[in-house]
C-alpha positions as CSV (number, residue, x, y, z in Angstrom):
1,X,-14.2,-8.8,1.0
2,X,-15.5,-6.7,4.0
3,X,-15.5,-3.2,4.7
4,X,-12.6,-3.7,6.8
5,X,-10.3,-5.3,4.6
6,X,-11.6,-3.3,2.0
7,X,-10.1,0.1,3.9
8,X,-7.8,-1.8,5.7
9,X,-6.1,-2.4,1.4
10,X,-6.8,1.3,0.8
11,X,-4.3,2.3,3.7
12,X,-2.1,-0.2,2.8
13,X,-1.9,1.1,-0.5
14,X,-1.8,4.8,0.8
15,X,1.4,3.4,2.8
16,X,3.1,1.7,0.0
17,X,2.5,4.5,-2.3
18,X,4.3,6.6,0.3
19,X,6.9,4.2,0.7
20,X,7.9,4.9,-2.9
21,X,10.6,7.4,-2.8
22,X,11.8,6.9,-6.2
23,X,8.6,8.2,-8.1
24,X,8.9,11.9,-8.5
25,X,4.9,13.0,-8.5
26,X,3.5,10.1,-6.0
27,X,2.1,13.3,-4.1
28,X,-0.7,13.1,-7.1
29,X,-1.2,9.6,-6.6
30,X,-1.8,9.8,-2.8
31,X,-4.1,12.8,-2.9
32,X,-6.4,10.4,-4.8
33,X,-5.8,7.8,-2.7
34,X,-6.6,10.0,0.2
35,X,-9.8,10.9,-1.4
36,X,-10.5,7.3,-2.4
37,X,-10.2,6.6,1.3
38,X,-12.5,9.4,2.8
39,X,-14.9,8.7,0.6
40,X,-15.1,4.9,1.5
41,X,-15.3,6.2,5.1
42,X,-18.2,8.6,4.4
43,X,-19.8,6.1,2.1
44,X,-20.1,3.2,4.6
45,X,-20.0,5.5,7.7
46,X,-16.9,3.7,9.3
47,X,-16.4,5.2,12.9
48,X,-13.6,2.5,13.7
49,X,-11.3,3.7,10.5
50,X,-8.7,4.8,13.2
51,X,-8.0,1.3,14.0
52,X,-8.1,0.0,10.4
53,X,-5.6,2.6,9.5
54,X,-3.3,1.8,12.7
55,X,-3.6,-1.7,11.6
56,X,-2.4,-1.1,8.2
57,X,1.0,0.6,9.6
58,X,1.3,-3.0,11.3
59,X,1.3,-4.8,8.1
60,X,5.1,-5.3,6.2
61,X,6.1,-3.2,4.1
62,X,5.8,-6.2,1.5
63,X,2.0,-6.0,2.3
64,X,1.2,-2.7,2.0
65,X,3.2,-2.4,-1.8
66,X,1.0,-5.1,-2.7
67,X,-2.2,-3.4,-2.0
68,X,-0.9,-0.6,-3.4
69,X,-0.8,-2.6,-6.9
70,X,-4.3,-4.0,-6.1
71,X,-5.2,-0.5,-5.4
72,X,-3.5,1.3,-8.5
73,X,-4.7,-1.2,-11.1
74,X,-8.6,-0.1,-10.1
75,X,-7.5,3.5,-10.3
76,X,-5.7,3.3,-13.5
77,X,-3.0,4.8,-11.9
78,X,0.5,5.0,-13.7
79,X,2.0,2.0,-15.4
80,X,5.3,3.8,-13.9
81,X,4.4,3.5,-10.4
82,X,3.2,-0.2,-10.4
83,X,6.4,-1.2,-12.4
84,X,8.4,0.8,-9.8
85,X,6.7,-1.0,-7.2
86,X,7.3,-4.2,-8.3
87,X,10.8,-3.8,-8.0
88,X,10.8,-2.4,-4.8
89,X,8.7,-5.5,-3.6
90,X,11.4,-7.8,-5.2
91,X,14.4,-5.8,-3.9
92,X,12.5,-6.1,-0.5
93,X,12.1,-9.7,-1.3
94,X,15.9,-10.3,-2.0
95,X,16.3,-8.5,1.0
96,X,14.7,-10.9,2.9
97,X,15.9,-14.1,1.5
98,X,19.8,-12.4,2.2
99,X,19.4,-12.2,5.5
100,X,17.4,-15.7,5.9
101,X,20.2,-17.2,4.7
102,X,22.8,-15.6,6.8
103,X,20.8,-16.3,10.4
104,X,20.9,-20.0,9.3
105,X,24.4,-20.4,7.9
């Protein structure tokens, strides 16, 4: 994976993890995140991180809970958070299936 996929996940995950209202102490989890990212910034010296990250916040919501998982798993973030997101990801899911089945009925 390249540098830009690589930060463009790390957002993504950032966004999901923000996404997640229903976990009480996510602020934790995204001021690690938000390290994780600076330091991949200062680490590879990204000067176009602005458009990664503006990129990201294009991605479905779908997307960025799913890089959030990828994400967590390296961090060995809380079990409760990944479980919580992968409800949220198949409520989202449902979701989407629902109203792809009204707009062809």
């Amino acid at each position: 994976m390249n540098t830009y996929n690589e930060l463009k996940m790390l957002y993504g995950a950032y966004l999901g993890v923000s996404d997640m209202d229903e976990y009480k102490t996510k602020e934790y989890v995204l001021s690690d995140l938000r390290k994780l990212i600076d330091e991949y910034i200062e680490r590879y010296n990204m000067y176009y991180h602005d458009e990664v990250e503006e990129d990201a916040k294009k991605q479905t919501r779908i997307t960025n809970l799913q890089d959030s998982l990828i994400v967590l798993k390296r961090m060995d973030a809380p079990l409760e958070l990944s479980l919580l997101i992968k409800e949220k990801i198949r409520e989202l899911k449902d979701e989407e299936n629902r109203w792809f089945i009204r707009w062809f009925i």
